[in-house]
ROMAR-508935 format. One record per atom (N, C-alpha, C): x, y, z; residue in one letter. Coordinates in steps of 0.001 Angstrom, whole numbers, plus 500000, padded with zeros to 6 digits. Example, Ala and Ser with C-alpha at 12.3 -4.5 7.8 and 13.67 -1.06 7.14 Angstrom:
% residues 2
513190494310507800A 512300495500507800A 513200496700507800A 512850497750507080S 513670498940507140S 512900500030507870S 
END
This chain:
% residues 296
180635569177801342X 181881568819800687X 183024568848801704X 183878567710801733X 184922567322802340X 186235567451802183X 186733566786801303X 187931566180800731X 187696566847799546X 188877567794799096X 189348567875798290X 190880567670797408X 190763567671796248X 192062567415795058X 192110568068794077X 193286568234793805X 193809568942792978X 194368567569791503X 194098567390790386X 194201566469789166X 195335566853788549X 195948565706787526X 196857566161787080X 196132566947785918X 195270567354785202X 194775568140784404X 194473570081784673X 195046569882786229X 194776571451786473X 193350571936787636X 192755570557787030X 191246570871787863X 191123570912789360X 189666571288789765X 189825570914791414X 189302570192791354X 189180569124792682X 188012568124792681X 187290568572794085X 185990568707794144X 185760568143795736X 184991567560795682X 184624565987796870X 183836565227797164X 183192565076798752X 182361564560798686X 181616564369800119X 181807563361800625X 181899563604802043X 182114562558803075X 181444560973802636X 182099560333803223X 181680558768803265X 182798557871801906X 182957556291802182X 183449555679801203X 182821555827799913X 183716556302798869X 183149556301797613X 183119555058796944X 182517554941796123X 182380553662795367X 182035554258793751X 182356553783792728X 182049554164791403X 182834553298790278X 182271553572789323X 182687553148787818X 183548554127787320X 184791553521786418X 184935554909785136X 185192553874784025X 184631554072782778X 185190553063781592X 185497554425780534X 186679553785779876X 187406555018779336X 187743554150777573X 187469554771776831X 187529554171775448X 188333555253774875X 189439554827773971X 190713555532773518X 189972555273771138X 189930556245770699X 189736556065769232X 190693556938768491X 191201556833767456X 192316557514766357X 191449559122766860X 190450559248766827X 190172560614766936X 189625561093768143X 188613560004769067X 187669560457769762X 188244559618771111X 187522560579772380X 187580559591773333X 186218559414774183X 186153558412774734X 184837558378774952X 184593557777776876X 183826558393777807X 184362557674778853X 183078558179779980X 182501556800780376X 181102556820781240X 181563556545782507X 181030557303783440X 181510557403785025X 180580557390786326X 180542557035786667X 179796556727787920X 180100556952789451X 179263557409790341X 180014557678791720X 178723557751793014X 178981557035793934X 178146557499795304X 178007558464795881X 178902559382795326X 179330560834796465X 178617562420795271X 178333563101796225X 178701564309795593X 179985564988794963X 180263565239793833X 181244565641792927X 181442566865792900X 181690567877792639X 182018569190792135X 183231569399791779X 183769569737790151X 184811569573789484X 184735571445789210X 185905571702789212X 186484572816788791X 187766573635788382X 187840574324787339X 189063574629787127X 189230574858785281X 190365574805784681X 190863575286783550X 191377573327783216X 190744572662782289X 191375571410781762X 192397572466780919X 193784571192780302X 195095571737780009X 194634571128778356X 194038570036778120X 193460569053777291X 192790570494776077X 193568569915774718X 192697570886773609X 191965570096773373X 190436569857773633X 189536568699773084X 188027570023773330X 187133569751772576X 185752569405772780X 185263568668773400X 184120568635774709X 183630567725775419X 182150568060774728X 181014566580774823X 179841566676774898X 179159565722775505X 178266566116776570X 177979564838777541X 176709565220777696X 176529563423777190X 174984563452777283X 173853563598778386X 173113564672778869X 172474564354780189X 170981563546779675X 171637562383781228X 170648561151781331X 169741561151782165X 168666560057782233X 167609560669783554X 168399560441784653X 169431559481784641X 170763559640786166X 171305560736786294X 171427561542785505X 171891563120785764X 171211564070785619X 170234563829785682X 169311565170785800X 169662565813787226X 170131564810787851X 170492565909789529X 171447566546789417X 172508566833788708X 173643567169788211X 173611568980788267X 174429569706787902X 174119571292787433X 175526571649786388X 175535571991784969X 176510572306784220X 176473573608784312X 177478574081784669X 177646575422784692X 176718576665785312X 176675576109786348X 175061576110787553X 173983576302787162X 173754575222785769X 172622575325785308X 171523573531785523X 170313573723785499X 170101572400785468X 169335572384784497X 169783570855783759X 169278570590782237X 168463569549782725X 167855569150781951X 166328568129781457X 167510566910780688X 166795565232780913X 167505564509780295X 166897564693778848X 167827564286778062X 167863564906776585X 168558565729775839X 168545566658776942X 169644567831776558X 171365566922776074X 171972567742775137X 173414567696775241X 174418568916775666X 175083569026776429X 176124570192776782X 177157569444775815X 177372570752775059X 178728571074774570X 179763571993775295X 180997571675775405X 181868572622775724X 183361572664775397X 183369573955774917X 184989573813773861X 185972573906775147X 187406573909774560X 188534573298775340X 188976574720776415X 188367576288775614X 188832577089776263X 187603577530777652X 186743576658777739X 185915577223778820X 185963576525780201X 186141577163781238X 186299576358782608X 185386575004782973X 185888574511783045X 185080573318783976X 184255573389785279X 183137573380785130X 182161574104786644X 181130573020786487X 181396571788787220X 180198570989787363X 180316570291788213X 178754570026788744X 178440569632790009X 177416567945790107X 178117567032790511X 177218565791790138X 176315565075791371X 175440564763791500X 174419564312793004X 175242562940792834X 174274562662793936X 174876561154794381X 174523560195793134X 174643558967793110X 174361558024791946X 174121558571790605X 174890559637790372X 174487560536788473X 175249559509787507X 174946559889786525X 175764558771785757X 176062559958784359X 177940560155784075X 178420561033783284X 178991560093782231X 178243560495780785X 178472559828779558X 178788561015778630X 180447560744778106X 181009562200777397X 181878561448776624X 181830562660775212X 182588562090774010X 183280563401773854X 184985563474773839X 186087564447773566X 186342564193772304X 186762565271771693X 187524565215770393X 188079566626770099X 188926566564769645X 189672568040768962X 188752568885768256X 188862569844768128X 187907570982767438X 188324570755765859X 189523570583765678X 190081570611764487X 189671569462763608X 189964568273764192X 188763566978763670X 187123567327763647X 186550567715764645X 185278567727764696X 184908568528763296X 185373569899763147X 185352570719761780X 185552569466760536X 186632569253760678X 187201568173759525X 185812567599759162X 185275566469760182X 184472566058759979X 182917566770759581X 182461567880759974X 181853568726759668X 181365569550758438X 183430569446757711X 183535570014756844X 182991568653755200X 183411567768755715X 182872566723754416X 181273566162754945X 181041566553755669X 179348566429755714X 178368567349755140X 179356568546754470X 178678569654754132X 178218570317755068X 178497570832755709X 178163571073757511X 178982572040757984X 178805573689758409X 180057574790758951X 179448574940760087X 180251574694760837X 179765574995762249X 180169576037762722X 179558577049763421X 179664578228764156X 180171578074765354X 180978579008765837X 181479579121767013X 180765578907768063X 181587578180769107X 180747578084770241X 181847577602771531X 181241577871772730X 181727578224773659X 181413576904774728X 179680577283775214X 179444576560776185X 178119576556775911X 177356575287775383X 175967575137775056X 175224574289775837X 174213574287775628X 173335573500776267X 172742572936774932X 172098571848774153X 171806571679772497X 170601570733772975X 169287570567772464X 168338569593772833X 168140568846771185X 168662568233770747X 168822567365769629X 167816566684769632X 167280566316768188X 165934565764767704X 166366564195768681X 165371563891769493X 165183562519770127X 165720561377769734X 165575561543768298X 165837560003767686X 167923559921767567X 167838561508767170X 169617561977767303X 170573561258768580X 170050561934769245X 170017561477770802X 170285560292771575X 169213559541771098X 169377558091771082X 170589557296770768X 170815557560769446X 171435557240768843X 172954557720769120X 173145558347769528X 174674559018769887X 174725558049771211X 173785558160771767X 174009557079773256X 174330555996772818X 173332554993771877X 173773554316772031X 175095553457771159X 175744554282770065X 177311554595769837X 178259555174771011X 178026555549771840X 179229555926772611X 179049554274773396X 177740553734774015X 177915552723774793X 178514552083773877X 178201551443772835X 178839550368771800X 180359550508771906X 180988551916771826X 181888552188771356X 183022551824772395X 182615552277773679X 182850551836775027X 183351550157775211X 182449549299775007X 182430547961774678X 183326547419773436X 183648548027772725X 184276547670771468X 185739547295771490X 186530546494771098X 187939545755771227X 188681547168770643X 189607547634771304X 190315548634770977X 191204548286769638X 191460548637768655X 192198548436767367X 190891547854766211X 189645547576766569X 189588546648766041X 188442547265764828X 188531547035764002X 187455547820762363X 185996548112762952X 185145547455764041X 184025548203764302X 184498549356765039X 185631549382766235X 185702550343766666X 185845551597765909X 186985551465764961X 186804552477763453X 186193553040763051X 184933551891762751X 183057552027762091X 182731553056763513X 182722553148764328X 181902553525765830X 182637555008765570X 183785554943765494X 184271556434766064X 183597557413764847X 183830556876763374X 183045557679762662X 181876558036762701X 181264556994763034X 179351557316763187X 179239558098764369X 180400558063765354X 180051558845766594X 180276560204765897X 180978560602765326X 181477561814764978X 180259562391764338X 180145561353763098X 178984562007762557X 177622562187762790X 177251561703764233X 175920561845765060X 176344563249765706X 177407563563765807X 177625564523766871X 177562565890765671X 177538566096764964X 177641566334763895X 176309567003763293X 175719566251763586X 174363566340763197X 173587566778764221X 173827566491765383X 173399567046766620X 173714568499766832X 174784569081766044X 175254570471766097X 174576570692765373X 174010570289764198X 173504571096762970X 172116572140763089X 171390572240764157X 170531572636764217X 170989574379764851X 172180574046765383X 173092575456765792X 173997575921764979X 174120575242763602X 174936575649762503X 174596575913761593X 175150576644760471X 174569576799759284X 175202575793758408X 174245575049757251X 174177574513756114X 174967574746755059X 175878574355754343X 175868575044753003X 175165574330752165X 174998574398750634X 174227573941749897X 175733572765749297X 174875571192749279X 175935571035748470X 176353571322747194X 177328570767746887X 177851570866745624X 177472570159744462X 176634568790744490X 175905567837743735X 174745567527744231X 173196567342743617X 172536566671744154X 172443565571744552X 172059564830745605X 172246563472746045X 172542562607745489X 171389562220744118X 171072561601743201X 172606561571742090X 172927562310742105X 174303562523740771X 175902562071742062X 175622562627743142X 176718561853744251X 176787560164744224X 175207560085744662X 175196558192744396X 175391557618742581X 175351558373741764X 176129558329740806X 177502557856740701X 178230559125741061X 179098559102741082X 179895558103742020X 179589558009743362X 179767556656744021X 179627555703743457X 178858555160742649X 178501554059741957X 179836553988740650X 179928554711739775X 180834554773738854X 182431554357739494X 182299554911740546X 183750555013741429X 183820553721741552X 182839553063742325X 183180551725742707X 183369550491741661X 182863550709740599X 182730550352739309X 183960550135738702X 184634551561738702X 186246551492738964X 187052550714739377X 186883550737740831X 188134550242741609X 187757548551741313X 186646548154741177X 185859546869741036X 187007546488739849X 186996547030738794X 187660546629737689X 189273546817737816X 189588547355739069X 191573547300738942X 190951547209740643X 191367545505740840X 191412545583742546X 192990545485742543X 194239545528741737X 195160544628742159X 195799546311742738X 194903547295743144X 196017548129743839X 197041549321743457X 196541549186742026X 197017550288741245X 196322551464740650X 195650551997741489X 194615553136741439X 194912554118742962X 194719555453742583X 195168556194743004X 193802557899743186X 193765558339744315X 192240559086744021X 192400560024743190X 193721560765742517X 193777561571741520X 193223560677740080X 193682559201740463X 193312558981738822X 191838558423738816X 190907558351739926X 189621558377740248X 189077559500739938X 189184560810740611X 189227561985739751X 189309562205738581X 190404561859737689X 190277562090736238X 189933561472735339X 189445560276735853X 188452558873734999X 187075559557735342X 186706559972736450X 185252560452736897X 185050561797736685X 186264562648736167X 186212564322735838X 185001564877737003X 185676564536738354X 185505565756739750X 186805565819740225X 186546566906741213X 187568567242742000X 187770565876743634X 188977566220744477X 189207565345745045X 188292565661746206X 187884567074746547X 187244567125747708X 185422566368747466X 185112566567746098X 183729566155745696X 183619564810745668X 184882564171745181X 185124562564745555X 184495561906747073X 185375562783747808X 185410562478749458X 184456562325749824X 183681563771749439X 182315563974750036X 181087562976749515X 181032562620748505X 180459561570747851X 180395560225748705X 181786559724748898X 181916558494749861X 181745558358750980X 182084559681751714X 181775559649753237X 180339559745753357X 179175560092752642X 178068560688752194X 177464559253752732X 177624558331751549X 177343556837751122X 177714555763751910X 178962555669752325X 179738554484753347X 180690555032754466X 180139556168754366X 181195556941756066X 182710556705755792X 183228556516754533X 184756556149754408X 185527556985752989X 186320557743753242X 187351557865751531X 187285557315750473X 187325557524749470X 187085556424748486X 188604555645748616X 189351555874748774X 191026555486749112X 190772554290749985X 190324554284751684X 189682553436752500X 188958552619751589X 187794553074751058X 186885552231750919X 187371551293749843X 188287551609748622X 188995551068747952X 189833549724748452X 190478550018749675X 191473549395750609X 190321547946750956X 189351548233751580X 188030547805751903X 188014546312750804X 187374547172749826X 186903545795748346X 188374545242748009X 189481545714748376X 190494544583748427X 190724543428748998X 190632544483750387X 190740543314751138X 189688542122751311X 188615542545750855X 187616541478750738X 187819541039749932X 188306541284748845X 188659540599747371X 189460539128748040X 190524539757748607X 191777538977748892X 191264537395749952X 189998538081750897X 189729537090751894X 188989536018751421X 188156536393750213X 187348535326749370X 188314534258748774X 189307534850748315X 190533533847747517X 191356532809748823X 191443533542749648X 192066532596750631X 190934531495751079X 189890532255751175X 189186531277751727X 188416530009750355X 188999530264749496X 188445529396748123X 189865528857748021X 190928528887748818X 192183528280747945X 191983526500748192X 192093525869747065X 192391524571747197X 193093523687747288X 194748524238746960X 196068523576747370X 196780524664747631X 198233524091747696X 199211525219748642X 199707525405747631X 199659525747745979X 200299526385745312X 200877527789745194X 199310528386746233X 198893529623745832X 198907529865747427X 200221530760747498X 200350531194749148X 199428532566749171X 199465532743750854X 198795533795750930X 199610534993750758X 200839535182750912X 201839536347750183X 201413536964748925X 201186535699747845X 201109535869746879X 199849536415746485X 198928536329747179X 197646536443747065X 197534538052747402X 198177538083748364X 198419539986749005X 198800540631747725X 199925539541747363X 200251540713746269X 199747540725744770X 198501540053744787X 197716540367743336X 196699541370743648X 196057541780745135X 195356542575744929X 196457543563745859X 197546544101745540X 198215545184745638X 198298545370746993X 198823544444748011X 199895544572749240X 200625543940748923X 201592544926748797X 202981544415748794X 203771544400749959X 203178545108751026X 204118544314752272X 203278543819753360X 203897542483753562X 203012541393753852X 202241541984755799X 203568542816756393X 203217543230757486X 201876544201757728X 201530545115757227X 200803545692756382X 199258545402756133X 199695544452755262X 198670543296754809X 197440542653756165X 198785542192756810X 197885541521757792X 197593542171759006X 198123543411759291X 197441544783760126X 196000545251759378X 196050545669758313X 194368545598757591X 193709544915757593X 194422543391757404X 193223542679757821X 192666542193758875X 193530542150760034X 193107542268761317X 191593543239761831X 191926544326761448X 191518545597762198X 189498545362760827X 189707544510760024X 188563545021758453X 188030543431759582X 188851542450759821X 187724540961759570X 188217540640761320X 188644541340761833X 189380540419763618X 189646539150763577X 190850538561762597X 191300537511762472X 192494537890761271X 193633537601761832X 194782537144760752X 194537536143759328X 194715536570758137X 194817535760756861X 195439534252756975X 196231534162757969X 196772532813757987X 196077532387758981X 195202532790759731X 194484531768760464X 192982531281759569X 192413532733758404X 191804531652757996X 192206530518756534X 193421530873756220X 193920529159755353X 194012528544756399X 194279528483757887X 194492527395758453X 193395526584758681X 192335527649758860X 190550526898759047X 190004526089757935X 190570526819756328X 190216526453755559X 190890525031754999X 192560524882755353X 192941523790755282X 192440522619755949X 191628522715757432X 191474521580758652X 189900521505757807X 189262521859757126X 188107521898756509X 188453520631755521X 189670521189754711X 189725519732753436X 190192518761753781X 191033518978754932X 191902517708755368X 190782516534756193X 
END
């Protein structure tokens, strides 16, 4: 080791002689961050990050030369490590570092509507069922690749969460839920049944609750259970699809698309077309415009 630095995060860096060459791709989500790195040189990172996040990085057969916390893991393994434990890792030449951050306070959140309490933890090493594994990889790559703002990225950060999630569970304890499966997809079903019958936007999850006589947290858990989303979201969801079918069936210009927002309950048009951006990656007025060059 040669050259060393000092980061704006607090850390040290040192690297080994010769031109470095490497990758970093860095993915930004409402909750998560996600960011795969690459390098020619020997690495050794150390120090106190300033960052309140959870790290968990997947070791790959490119990092098996690697050592977390001068330990060496097997690819498969996942290291976890919370925000208060030092940073002590050491990477070989050509390793390849794939890590997903998130707040402790979200991760619980999320934890907490999976039916899921997670136990304290520090600095793990976790060998997650294979197929788990997989699958978290290949959501962080997706997620990586994904148009920043845009509704899969959304879809990605949740499923990342909730792979990660599940990947803890074998170091956490269970609670029992509160409904059997069978009476949840019930109840999901009734819910949607609901909102199906008042799309114009005037439903509210208390009055989902008291048409369905549960509570709001049993609601949640029900939907996130079923479609990874709120029933509130997911509500938002069958609107806006409501709304995109009508535009795309309109047959003259009687019937603007304003107006159309505001039968299934957007009332502000700015709004409107931020949801629908982020649900379909295309503005409402671009597709009447497709749909107009269609009749014309």
């Amino acid at each position: 080791m040669a050259r060393v630095f000092s980061t704006w995060d607090g850390t040290l860096v040192q690297m080994s002689r010769g031109r470095f060459e490497g990758t970093l791709e860095l993915a930004h989500g409402e909750k998560i961050q996600v960011h795969r790195a690459t390098g020619n040189q020997e690495i050794f990172v150390r120090g106190q990050e300033k960052s309140a996040t959870c790290t968990f990085t997947l070791v790959l057969p490119e990092s098996e030369n690697c050592l977390w916390q001068r330990r060496s893991l097997s690819a498969g393994d996942l290291v976890v490590r919370s925000a208060d434990v030092e940073v002590h890792h050491w990477a070989g030449r050509q390793a390849v570092n794939l890590s997903l951050s998130v707040g402790e306070r979200t991760l619980r959140d999320a934890a907490d509507t999976l039916g899921v309490e997670l136990g304290a933890f520090r600095w793990q090493a976790l060998r997650p069922e294979p197929v788990v594994f997989q699958q978290l990889e290949k959501l962080l790559r997706s997620f990586l690749a994904s148009v920043p703002g845009s509704a899969e990225r959304s879809h990605l950060e949740e499923a990342c969460l909730r792979t990660v999630v599940e990947a803890l569970c074998p170091a956490s304890k269970k609670r029992e839920p509160s409904l059997l499966s069978s009476i949840r997809a019930d109840l999901v079903q009734r819910g949607e049944d609901q909102m199906r019958r008042q799309l114009d936007g005037f439903l509210c999850e208390s009055d989902l609750c008291r048409e369905l006589g549960v509570s709001g947290r049993t609601l949640r858990l029900a939907f996130q259970e079923h479609y990874g989303l709120g029933p509130i979201e997911y509500y938002r969801v069958l609107r806006l699809n409501a709304a995109r079918r009508t535009i795309k069936n309109l047959r003259t210009d009687s019937e603007s698309i304003a107006s159309i927002a505001q039968t299934f309950g957007f009332h502000h048009s700015g709004k409107f077309s931020l949801y629908f951006r982020r649900l379909f990656g295309e503005l409402p007025s671009e597709i009447g415009r497709y749909t107009a060059s269609k009749k014309g």
